[in-house]
C-alpha positions as CSV (number, residue, x, y, z in Angstrom):
1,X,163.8,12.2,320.7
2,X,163.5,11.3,317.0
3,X,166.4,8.3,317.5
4,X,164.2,7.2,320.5
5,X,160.8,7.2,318.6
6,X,162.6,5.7,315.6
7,X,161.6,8.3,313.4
8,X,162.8,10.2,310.0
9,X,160.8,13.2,309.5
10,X,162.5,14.1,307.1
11,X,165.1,12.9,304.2
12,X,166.7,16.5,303.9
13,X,169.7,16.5,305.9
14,X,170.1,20.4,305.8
15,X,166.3,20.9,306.7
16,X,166.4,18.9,309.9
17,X,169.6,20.5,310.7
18,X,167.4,24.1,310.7
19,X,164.8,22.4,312.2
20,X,167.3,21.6,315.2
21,X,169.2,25.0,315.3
22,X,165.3,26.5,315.5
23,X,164.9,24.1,318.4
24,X,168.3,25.3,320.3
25,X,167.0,28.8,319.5
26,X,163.5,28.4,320.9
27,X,164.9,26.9,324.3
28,X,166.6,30.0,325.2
29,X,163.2,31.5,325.8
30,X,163.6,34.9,325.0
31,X,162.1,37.2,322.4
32,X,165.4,37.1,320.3
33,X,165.7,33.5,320.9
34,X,162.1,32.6,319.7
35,X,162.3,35.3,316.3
36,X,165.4,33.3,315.3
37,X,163.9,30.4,315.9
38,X,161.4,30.8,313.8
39,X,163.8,31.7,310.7
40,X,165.1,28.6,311.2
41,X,161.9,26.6,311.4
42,X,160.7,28.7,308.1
43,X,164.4,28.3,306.5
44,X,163.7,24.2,307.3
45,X,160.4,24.4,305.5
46,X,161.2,26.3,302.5
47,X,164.1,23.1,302.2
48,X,161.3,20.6,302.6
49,X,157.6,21.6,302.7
50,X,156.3,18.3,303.6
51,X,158.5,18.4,307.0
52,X,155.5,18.6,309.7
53,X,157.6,19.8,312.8
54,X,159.0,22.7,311.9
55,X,155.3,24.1,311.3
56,X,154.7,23.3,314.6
57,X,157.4,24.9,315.8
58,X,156.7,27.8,314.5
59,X,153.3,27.8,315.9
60,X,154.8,26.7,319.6
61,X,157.1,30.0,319.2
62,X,154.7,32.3,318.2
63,X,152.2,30.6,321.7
64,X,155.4,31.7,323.5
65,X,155.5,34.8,322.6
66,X,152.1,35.6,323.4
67,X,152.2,34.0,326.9
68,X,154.9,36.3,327.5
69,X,153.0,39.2,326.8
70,X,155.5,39.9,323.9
71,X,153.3,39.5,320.8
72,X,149.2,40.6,320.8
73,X,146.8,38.2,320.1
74,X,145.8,39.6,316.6
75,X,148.9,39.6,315.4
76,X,150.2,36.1,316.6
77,X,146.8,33.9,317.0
78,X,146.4,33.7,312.9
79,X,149.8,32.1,312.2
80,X,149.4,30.0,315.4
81,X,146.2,28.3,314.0
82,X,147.4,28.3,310.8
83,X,151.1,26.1,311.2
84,X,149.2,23.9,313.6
85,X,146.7,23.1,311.1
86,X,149.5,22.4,308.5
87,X,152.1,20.2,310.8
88,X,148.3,18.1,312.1
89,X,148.0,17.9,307.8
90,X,151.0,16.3,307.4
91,X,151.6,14.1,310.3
92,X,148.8,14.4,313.2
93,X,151.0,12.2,315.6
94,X,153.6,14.7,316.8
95,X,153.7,15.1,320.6
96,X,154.6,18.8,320.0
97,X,151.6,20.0,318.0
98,X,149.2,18.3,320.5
99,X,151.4,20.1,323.4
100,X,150.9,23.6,321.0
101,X,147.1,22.8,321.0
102,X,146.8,22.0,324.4
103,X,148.3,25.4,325.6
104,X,146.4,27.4,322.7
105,X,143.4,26.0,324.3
106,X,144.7,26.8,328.2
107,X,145.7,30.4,327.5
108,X,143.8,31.4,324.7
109,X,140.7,29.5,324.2
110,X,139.7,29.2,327.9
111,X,139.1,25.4,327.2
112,X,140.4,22.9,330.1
113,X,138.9,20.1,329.1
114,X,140.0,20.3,325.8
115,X,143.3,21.5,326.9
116,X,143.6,18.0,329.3
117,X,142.7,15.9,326.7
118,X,145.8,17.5,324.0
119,X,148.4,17.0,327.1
120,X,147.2,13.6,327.6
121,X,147.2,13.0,323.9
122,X,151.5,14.8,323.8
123,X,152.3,12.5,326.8
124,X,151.1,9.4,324.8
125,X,152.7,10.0,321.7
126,X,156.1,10.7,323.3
127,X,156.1,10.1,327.2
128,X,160.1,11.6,326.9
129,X,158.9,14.7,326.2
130,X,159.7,16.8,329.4
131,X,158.3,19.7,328.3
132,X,155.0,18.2,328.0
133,X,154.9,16.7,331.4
134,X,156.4,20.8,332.6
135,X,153.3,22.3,331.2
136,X,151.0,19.5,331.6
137,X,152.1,20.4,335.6
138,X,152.0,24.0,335.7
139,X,148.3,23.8,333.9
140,X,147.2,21.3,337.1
141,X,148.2,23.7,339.2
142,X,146.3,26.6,337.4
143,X,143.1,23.7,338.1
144,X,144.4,23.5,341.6
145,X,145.1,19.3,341.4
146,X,148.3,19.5,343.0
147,X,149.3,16.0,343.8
148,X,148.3,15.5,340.4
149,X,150.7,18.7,339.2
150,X,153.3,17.3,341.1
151,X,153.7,13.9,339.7
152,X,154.0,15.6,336.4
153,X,157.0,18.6,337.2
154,X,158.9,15.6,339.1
155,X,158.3,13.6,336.3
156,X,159.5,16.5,333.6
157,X,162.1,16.7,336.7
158,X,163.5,13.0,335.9
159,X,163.2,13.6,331.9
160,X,165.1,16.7,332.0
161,X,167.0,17.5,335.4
162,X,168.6,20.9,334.7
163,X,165.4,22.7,333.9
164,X,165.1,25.1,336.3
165,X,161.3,25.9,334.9
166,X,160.5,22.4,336.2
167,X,162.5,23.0,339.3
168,X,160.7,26.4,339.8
169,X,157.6,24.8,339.1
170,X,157.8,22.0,341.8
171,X,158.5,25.2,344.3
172,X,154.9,26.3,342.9
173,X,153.1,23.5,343.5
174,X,154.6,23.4,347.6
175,X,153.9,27.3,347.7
176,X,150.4,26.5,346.1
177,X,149.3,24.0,348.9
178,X,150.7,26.6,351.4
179,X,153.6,24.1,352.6
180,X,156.0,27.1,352.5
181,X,159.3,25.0,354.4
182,X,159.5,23.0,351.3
183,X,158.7,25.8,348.8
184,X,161.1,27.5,350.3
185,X,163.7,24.9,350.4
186,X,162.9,23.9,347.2
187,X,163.2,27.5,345.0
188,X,166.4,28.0,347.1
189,X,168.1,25.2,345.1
190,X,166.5,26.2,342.1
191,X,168.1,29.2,342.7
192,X,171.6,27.9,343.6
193,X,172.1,25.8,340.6
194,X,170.6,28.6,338.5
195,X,170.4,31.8,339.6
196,X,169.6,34.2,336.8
197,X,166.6,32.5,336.3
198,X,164.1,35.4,337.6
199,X,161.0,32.9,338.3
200,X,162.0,30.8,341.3
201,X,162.8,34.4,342.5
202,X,159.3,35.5,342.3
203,X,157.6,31.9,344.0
204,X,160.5,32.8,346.5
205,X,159.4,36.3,347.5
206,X,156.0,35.2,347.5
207,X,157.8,32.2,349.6
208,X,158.5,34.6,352.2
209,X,155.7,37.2,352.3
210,X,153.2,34.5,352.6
211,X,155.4,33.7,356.1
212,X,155.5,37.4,357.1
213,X,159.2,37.8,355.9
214,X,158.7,40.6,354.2
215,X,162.3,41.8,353.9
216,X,163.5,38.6,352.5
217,X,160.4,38.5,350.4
218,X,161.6,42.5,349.2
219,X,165.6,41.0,348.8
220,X,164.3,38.4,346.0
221,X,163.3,41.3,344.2
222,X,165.8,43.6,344.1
């Protein structure tokens, strides 16, 4: 992403390479994953204190692990705020910390509006940012815009083809509108090309139940 954008954020060498491992560590999505991320994206700062994107980072992490029901508000909201306010300090164009904001505002704040207008504001600064255009998706179809969600997982789809969150996602958006043939067809080869993944497995069994299949709907959850 940084040789695309042409950017340096940084001139320490062994910083960005924390920064990095923090980012490998963070995509594994699970608490151990995200706690070691964040060493890293603290390791990266205390190397270069100036370096915006491991502050947001951290604060990204921390969001995760509250959406996951894995850190309590008290606790995690603080250090959220506060490593978003630093990484906006230093450099207020990084796609990430608007994506951070955007979500704090979604799942903490209650704010849509000022939720859509950080997504937008990620997708501008760096429109190869998949992630942005996965949560950008999965917050339209929270609003119910789901031609509108859709553009955006297929598009997170084309940026990054082996996610199986956008993947899962897209299932979502079918099982959403209540066109279960394609949900269906759609979280089975989620499922297929990854299948320890345990959320197409969910919109699966819901899949089913919603068609009266209740004992395929009962084997997605076993």
């Amino acid at each position: 992403e940084f040789a695309q954008l042409g950017l340096r954020p940084t001139n320490n060498a062994e910083a960005f390479e924390k920064y990095l491992r923090g980012r490998f560590y963070q995509s594994q999505n699970t608490e151990q994953g995200l706690a070691r991320s964040i060493e890293f994206y603290e390791q990266a700062i205390a190397l270069d204190a100036g370096f915006a994107e491991p502050y947001a980072g951290i604060a990204d992490a921390y969001l995760i692990l509250y959406n996951f029901s894995l850190r309590s508000a008290d606790v995690v909201i603080p250090k959220i705020k506060q490593n978003l306010s630093r990484a906006m300090q230093i450099n207020p164009n990084i796609s990430q910390a608007h994506l951070t904001a955007a979500q704090l505002d979604f799942l903490y704040e209650k704010d849509g509006a000022k939720a859509e207008t950080s997504y937008q504001k990620a997708v501008e600064l760096n429109p190869n940012n998949a992630d942005a255009f996965l949560r950008y998706g999965y917050f339209l179809i929270f609003l119910g815009r789901f031609d509108d969600a859709l553009a955006k997982l297929e598009k997170a789809r084309e940026l990054n083809p082996v996610s199986s969150f956008a993947q899962a996602n897209i299932g979502l958006v079918y099982l959403c509108r209540r066109d279960f043939g394609p949900a269906i067809e759609q979280l089975n080869k989620t499922i297929a090309e990854d299948p320890e993944v345990s959320i197409p497995h969910w919109f699966l069994a819901a899949s089913f139940e919603s068609i009266g299949d209740t004992k395929k709907a009962f084997a997605q959850n076993l």
